[in-house]
C-alpha positions as CSV (number, residue, x, y, z in Angstrom):
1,X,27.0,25.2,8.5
2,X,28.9,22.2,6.7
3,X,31.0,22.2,3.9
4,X,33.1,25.2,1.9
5,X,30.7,28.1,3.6
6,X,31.7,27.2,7.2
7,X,32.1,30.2,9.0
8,X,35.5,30.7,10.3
9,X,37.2,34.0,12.0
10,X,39.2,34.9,8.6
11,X,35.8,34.7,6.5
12,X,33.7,36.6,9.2
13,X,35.8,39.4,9.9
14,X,39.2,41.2,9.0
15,X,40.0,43.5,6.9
16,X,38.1,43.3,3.6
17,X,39.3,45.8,1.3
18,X,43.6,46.3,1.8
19,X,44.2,50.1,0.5
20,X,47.0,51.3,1.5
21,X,46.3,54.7,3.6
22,X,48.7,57.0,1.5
23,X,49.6,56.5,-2.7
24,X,52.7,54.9,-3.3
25,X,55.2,56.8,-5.8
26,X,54.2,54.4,-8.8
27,X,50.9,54.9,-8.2
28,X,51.6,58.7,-8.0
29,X,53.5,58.3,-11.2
30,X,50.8,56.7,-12.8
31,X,48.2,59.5,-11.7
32,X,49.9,62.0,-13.0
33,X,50.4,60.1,-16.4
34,X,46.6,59.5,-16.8
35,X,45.9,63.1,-16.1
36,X,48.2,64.2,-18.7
37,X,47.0,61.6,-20.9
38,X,43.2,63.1,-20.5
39,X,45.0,66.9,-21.2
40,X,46.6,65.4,-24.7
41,X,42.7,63.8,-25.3
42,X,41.5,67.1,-24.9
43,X,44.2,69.0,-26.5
44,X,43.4,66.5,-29.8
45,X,40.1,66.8,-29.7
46,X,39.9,70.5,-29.7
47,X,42.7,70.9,-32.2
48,X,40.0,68.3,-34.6
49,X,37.5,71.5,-34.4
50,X,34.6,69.9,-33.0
51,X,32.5,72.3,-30.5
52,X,30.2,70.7,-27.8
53,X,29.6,71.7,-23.8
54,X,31.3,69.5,-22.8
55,X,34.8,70.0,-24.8
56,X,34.3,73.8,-23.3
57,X,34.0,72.5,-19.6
58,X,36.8,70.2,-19.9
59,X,39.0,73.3,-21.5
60,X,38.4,75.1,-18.4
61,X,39.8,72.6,-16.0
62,X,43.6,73.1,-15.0
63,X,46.1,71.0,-16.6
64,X,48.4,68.8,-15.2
65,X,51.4,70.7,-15.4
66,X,49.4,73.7,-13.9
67,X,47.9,71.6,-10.3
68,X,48.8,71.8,-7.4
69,X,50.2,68.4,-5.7
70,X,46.9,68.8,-2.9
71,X,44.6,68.4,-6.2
72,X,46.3,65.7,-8.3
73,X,46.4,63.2,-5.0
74,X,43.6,64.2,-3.0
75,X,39.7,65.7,-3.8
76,X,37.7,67.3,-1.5
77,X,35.7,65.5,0.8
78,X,33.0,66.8,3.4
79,X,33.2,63.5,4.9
80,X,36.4,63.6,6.0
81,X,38.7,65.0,8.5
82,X,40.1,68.6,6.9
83,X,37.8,68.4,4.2
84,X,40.4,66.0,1.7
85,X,40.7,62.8,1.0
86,X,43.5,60.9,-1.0
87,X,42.5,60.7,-4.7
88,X,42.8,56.6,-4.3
89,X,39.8,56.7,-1.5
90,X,37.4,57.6,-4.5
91,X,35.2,55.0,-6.0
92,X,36.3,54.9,-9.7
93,X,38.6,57.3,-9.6
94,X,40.8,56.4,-12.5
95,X,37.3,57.3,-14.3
96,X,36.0,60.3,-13.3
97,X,37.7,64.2,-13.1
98,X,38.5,65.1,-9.2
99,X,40.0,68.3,-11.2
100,X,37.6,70.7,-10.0
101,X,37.3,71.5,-6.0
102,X,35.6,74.3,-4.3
103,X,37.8,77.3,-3.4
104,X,39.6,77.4,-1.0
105,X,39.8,73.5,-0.4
């Protein structure tokens, strides 16, 4: 091939997503400022009076405050070795709950 799309070893192999293998203490920071932000969503939001299934799920899950450090920076995984993998691993985890985990994971 000719032109910008010749292959070349850099754009036929290496590393193509560059996580890093453990979260960083900013990132941790910022975990545990989203979570609390999603607590004081839900705190507001009950406190408005609506009811819904969903507002009743979301009041059962643990707060920040109340988590253990294993559950606000990793999620169970069957996948992986010891059954947890770090909460940054997860596609779209900013966006979806990793709160909830089976016992005794």
């Amino acid at each position: 091939m000719l032109g910008a799309f010749k292959p070349s070893i850099p754009s036929m192999g290496g590393l193509l997503w560059k996580n890093p293998w453990r979260l960083s203490s900013p990132r941790k920071m910022r975990v545990r400022e989203r979570l609390r932000n999603v607590d004081q969503v839900i705190e507001t939001v009950r406190q408005s009076g609506v009811q819904c299934s969903a507002l009743q799920i979301a009041l059962s899950l643990p707060k920040e405050n109340e988590m253990l450090p294993k559950d606000k920076y990793t999620t169970f995984s069957k996948h992986d070795r010891g059954f947890r993998k770090s909460v940054h691993k997860v596609p779209k985890w900013t966006r979806v709950t990793l709160r909830e985990n089976p016992r005794g994971y």
